[in-house]
C-alpha positions in Angstrom: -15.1 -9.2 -26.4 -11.1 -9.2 -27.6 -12.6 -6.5 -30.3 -12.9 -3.9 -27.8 -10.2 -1.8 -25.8 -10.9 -0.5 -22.0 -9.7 2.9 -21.5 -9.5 3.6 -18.0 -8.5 7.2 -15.5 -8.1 7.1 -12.1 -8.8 10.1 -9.7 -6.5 9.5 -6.6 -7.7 11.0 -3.2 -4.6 11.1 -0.9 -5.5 12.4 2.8 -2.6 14.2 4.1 -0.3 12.9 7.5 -0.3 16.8 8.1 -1.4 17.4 12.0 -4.0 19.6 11.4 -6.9 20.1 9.3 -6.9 22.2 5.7 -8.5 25.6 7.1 -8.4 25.6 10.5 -5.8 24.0 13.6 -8.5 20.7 14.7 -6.5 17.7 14.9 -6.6 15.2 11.8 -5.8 11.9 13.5 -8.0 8.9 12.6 -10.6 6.8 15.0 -11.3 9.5 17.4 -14.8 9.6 18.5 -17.4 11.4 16.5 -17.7 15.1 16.5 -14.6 15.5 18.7 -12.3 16.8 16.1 -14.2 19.9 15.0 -14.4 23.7 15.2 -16.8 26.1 14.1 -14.5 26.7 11.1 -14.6 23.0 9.8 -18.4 23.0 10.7 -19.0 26.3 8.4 -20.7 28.4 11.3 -21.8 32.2 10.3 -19.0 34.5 10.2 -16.2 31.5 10.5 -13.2 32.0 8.1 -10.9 29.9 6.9 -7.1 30.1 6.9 -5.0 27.4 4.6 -2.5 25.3 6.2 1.0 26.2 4.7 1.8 22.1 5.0 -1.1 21.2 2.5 0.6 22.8 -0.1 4.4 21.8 0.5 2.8 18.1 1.3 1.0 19.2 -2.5 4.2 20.6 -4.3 6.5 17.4 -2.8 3.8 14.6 -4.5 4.0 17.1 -7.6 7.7 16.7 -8.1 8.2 13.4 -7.1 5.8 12.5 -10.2 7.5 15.0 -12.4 4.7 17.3 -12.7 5.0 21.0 -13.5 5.0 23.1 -10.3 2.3 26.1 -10.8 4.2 29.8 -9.3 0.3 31.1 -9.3 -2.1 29.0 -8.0 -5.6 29.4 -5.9 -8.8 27.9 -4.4 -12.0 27.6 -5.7 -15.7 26.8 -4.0 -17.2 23.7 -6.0 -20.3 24.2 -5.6 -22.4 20.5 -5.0 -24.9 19.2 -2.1 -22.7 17.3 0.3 -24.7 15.8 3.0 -21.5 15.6 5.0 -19.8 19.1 4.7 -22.0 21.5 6.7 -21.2 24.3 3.8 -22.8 22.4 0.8 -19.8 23.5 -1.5 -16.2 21.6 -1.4 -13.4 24.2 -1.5 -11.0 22.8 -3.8 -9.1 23.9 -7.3 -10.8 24.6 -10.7 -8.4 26.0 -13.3 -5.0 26.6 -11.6 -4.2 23.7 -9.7 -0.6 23.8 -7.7 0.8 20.6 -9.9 0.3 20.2 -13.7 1.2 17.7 -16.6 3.3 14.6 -14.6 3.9 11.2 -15.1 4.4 8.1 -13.4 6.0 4.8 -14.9 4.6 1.3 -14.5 6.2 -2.1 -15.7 3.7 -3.8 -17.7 4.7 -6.9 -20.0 5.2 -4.9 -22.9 8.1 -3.0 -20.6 8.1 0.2 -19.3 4.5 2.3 -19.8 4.5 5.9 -19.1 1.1 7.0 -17.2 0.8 10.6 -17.7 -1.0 13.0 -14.5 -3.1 15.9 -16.0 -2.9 17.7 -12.2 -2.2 17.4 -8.7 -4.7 19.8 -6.9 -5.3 20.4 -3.2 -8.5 20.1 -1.6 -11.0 19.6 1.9 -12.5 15.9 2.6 -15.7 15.3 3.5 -17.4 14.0 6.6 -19.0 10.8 7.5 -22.7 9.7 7.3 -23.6 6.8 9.4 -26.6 5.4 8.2 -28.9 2.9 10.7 -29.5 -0.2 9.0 -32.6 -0.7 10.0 -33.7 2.3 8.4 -33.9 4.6 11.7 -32.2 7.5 9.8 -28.5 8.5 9.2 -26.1 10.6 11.8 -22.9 12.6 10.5 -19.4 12.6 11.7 -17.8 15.5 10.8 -14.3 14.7 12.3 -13.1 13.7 8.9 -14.9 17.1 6.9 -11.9 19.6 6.4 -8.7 17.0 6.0 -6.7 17.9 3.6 -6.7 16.0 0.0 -4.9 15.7 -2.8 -6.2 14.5 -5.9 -4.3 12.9 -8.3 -5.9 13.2 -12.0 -4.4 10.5 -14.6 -5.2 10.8 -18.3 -7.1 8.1 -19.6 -3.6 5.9 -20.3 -4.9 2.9 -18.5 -5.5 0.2 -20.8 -6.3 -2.8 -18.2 -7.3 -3.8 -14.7 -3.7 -5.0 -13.7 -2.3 -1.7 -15.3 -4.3 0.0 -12.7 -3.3 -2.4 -9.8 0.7 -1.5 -11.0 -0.3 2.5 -11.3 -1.8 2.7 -8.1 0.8 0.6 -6.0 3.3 3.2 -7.4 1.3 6.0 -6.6 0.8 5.0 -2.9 4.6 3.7 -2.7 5.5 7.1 -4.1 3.4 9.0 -1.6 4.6 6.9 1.7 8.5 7.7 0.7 8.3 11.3 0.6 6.0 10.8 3.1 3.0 13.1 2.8 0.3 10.5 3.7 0.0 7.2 5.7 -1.7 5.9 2.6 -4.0 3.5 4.8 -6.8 2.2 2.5 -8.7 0.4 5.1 -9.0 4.1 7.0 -9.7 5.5 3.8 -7.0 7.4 3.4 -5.9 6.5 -0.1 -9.2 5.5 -2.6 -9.8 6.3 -6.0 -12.6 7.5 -8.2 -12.6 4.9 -11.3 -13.6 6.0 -14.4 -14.0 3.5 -17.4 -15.0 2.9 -21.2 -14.6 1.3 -23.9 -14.0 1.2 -27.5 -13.3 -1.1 -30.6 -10.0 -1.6 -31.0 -8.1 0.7 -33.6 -10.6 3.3 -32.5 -9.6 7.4 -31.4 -12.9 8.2 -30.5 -13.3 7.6 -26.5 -16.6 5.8 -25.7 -19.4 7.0 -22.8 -17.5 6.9 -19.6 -18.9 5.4 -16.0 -17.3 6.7 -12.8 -17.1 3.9 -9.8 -16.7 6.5 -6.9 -14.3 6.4 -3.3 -13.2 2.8 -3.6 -9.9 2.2 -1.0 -9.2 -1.5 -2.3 -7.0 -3.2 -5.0 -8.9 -6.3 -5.4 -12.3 -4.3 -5.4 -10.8 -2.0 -8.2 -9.5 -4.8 -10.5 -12.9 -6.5 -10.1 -14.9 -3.8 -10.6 -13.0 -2.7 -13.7 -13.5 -6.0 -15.3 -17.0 -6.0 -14.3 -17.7 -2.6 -15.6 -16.0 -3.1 -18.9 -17.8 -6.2 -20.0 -21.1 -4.4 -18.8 -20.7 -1.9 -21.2 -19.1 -4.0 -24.1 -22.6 -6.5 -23.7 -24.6 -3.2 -23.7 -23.4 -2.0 -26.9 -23.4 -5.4 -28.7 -26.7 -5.6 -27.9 -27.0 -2.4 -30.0 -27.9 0.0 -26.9 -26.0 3.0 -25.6 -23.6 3.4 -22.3 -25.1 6.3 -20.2 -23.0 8.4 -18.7 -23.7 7.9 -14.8 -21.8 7.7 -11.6 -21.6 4.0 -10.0 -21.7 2.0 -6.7 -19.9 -0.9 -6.7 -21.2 -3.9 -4.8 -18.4 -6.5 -3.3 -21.1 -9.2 -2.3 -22.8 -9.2 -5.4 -19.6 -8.6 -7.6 -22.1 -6.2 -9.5 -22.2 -2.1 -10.1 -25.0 -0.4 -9.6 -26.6 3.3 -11.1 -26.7 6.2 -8.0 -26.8 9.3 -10.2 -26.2 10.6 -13.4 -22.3 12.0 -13.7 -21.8 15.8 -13.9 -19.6 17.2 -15.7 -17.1 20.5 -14.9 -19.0 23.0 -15.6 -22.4 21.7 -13.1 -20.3 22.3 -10.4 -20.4 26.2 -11.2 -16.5 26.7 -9.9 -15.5 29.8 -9.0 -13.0 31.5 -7.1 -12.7 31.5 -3.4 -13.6 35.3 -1.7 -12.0 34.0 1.1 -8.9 33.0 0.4 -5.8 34.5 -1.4 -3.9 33.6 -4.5 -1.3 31.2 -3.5 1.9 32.6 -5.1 5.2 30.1 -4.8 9.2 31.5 -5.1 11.0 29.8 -7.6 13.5 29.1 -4.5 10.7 27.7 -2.3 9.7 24.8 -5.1 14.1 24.4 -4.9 14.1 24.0 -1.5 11.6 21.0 -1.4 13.3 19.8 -4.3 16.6 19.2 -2.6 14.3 18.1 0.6 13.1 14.9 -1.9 14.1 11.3 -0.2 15.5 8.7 -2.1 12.4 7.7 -4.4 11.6 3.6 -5.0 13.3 3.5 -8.6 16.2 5.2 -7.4 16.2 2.5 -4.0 15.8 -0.1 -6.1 18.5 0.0 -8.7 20.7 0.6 -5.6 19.4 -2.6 -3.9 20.0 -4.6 -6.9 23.7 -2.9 -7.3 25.2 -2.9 -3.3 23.2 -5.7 -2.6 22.8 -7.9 -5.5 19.4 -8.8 -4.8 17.6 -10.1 -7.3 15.3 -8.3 -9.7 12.0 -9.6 -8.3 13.0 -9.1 -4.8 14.3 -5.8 -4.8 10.6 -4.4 -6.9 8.8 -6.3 -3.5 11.4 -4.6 -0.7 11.8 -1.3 -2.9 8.0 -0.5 -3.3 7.3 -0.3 0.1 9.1 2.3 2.2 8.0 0.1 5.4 9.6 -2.3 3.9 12.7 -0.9 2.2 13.5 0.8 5.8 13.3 -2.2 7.7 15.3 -4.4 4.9 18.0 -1.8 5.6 18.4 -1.1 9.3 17.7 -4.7 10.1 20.8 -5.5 7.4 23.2 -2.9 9.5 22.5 -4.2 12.3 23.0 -8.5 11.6 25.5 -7.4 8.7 23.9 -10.4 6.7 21.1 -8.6 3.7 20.9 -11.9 2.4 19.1 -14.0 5.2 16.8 -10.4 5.7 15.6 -10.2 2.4 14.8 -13.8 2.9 12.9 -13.1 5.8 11.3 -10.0 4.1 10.4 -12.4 1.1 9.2 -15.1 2.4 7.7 -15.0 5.8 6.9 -11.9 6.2 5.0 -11.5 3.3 3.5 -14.7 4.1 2.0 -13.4 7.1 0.8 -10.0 6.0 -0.9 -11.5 3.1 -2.6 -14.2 5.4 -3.5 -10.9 8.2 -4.5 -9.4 5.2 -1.8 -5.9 6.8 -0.1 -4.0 5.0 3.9 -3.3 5.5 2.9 -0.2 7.7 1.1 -2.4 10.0 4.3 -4.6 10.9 4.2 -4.8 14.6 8.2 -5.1 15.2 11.3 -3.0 14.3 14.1 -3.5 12.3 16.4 -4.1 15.8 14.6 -6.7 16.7 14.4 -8.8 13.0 18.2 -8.4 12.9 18.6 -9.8 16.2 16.5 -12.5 15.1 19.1 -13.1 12.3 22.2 -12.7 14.2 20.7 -15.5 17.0 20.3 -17.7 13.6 23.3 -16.7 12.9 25.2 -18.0 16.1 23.4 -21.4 16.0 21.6 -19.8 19.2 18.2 -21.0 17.6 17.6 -22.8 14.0 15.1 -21.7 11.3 12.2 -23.4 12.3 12.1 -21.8 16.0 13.2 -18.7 14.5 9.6 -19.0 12.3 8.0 -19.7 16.0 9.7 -16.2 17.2 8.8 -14.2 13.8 5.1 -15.2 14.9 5.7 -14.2 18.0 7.1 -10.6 16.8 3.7 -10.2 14.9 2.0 -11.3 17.3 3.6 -9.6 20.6 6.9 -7.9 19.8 9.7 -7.8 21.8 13.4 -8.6 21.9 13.9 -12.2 20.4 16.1 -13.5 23.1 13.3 -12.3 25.8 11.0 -14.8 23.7 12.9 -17.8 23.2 14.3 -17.7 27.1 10.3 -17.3 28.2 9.3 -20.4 25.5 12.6 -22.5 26.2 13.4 -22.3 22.5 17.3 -22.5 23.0 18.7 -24.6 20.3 20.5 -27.5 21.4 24.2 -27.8 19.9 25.1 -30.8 23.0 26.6 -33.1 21.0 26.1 -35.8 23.7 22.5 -35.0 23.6 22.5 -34.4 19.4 24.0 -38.1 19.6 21.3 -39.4 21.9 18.2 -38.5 19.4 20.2 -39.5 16.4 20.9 -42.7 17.4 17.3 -43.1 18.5 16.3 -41.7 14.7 18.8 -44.3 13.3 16.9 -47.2 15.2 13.4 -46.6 15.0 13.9 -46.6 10.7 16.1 -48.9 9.8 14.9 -48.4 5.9 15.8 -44.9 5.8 19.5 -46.6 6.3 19.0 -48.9 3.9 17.8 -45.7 1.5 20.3 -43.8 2.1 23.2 -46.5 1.6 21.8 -47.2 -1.8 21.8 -43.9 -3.0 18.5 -41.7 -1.9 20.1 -38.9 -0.6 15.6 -37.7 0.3 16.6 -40.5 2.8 19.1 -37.8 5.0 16.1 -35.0 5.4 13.8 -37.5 6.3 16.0 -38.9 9.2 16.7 -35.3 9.6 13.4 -34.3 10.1 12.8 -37.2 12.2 15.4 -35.6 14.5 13.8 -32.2 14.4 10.8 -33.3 15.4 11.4 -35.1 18.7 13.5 -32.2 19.6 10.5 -29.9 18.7 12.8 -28.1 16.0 15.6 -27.0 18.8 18.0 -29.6 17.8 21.2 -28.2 15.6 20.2 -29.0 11.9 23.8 -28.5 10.8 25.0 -30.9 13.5 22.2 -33.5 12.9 23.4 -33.5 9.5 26.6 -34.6 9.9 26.6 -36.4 13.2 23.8 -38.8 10.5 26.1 -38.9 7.9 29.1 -40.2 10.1 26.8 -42.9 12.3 25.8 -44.1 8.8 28.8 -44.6 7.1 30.6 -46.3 9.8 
């Protein structure tokens, strides 16, 4: 197996946040009910006609800069002409030869150091609808709300060399697209999902082997399992002195397996050709300047700032900096409790913790970045300790609202008495007499225990600074 090399190109399908569709003015929010978003344009009815949307292509020609891809002055649309079940017109309008974005790149840390990922073209195109299939074999039913979104497809060249190259490529592809925001890039909706295409070849080799494509899949563990799947399919195929067929896949999450759906087509079976319908689309030099100087700050760029004015660390600041969602709230929440280094924490640790355990992403955080700095500043001013302030940060997930709203309504004021600190220490002190003893001889463990003794009866609303020292003085007398 360690003879061979897996060469791997992604195609990345973006959906646009643009409000309406590619060629005509239906709405392209998500989860509506079906058939309610459509026209007789978007459902190809005789005589319809479509007009392009003039955000597609700035949405197009922002994604093409921010990856430093050439931007095309003279570009068009072409009909690709393939049976969709789901697009009423059985031919995709998208673009063959002059796409609006050429010859980009995008970097990726690997353990080598930086890799350079280069993008053969950024081109604009129309989703697809939605087939609903009965599984119990009653027949299928479309849902054509989705056909006529706008796309753009991101092409890589076949510089992937590894499953967790891909994983880094894509994360900075989707972090990339949600800071110049141009798409919501929600997988689970399908509005980011890629088209997988891998091979493989002894090592040393030039010659690229038979290439599979695994087709529309919107998740990062899927993709890394399916790679490594795939790749040791074909290696075990060609040991075994057969020949990799060139065929488009389904990959199969239960069964950890892909399976042949078709043979793949190349180019030229989709008989492109231009669209009669639409015209050339013909871009100023100053237009392509304008969106230029429109770019945000891009997540290289924020991240060498975050490690420079706020000296975080090199790990933290890639985690904060590759999500806009996250970046943004790192930074107003910071302004607002003057203390980056107890949000970052927060960012780090628990929240992370709890998105990864809700299996959300950043985008799905349910509070803002007034109420997590609030949450620091009442830390901050011994109002509540760390442990309640985990209770509220739940609570935020779960049901936001202002902090101090939550711990009034839960009682979750921390107590600072010291009459009342006193009390439950020296009830601590006598109910473990061998945590003095500990302590006295030199096992300082012996402190957090009492401590956490303390914290306990007080259901984590005692003073953990004051507990602290009001031990250490009761002890030492």
């Amino acid at each position: 197996m360690s003879d061979y090399e897996t060469v791997i190109g992604l195609e990345v399908h973006a959906e646009l946040s643009t409000k309406t569709k590619i060629f005509c003015s239906c709405p392209t929010s998500f989860g509506a009910d079906p058939n309610t978003h459509t026209c007789p344009i978007c459902m190809a009815m005789p005589g319809t006609l479509p007009v392009l949307n003039e955000k597609v292509v700035e949405y197009a020609v922002k994604a093409g800069l921010a990856t430093n891809c050439e931007i095309s002055r003279n570009s068009k649309n072409d009909r690709k002409n393939y049976f969709y079940p789901d697009l009423p017109k059985s031919y995709q309008i998208s673009q063959f030869d002059k796409p609006l974005c050429e010859h980009g790149y995008v970097e990726i840390d690997t353990e080598e150091g930086k890799k350079k990922i280069r993008l053969l073209r950024i081109h604009i195109e129309e989703d697809a609808g939605k087939l609903n299939h009965d599984e119990f074999g009653g027949g299928s039913l479309v849902d054509l709300n989705r056909a006529g979104v706008p796309l753009i497809e991101i092409v890589s060249e076949p510089d992937l060399r590894s499953s967790q190259e891909v994983e880094q490529y894509l994360r900075k592809i989707k972090s990339i697209l949600e800071y110049i925001e141009v798409s919501d890039c929600k997988m689970q909706e399908g509005s980011l999902r890629a088209d997988v295409n891998v091979s493989v070849r002894k090592k040393g080799e030039t010659k690229f082997g038979t290439r599979t494509e695994m087709k529309n899949m919107n998740s990062f563990r899927s993709i890394v399992r399916a790679i490594e799947y795939e790749a040791n399919r074909q290696i075990d195929v060609l040991e075994e002195g057969g020949i990799v067929e060139q065929e488009t896949l389904r990959w199969d999450e239960v069964s950890g397996k892909t399976f042949s759906m078709r043979d793949k087509e190349d180019a030229q079976d989709y008989r492109y050709f231009p669209d009669p319908d639409l015209v050339a689309i013909k871009l100023s030099d100053e237009y392509i300047e304008n969106i230029k100087k429109g770019l945000p700050e891009l997540p290289e760029t924020r991240k060498k700032r975050y490690l420079e004015e706020y000296h975080l660390s090199e790990k933290d600041a890639n985690i904060i900096s590759s999500s806009k969602y996250l970046a943004d709230l790192f930074e107003k929440a910071s302004a607002i409790c003057n203390n980056p280094k107890a949000v970052n924490n927060w960012i780090i640790s628990d929240i992370s913790r709890i998105l990864n355990e809700t299996e959300k992403e950043p985008i799905d955080i349910s509070f803002d970045s007034n109420q997590l700095g609030k949450l620091v500043l009442l830390i901050d001013k011994g109002t509540i300790s760390s442990s309640i302030a985990k209770k509220v940060l739940t609570e935020l997930f779960e049901n936001p609202r202002d902090p101090e709203e939550i711990i009034k309504e839960k009682g979750w004021i921390q107590i600072s008495d010291e009459g009342a600190i006193k009390e439950v220490v020296l009830k601590v002190l006598e109910e473990n007499p061998q945590s003095i003893s500990d302590y006295k001889s030199g096992k300082d463990k012996a402190l957090g225990f009492l401590v956490g003794q303390a914290m306990k009866q007080t259901k984590g609303q005692a003073n953990p600074q004051m507990l602290n020292k009001m031990f250490i003085e009761e002890m030492n007398k």
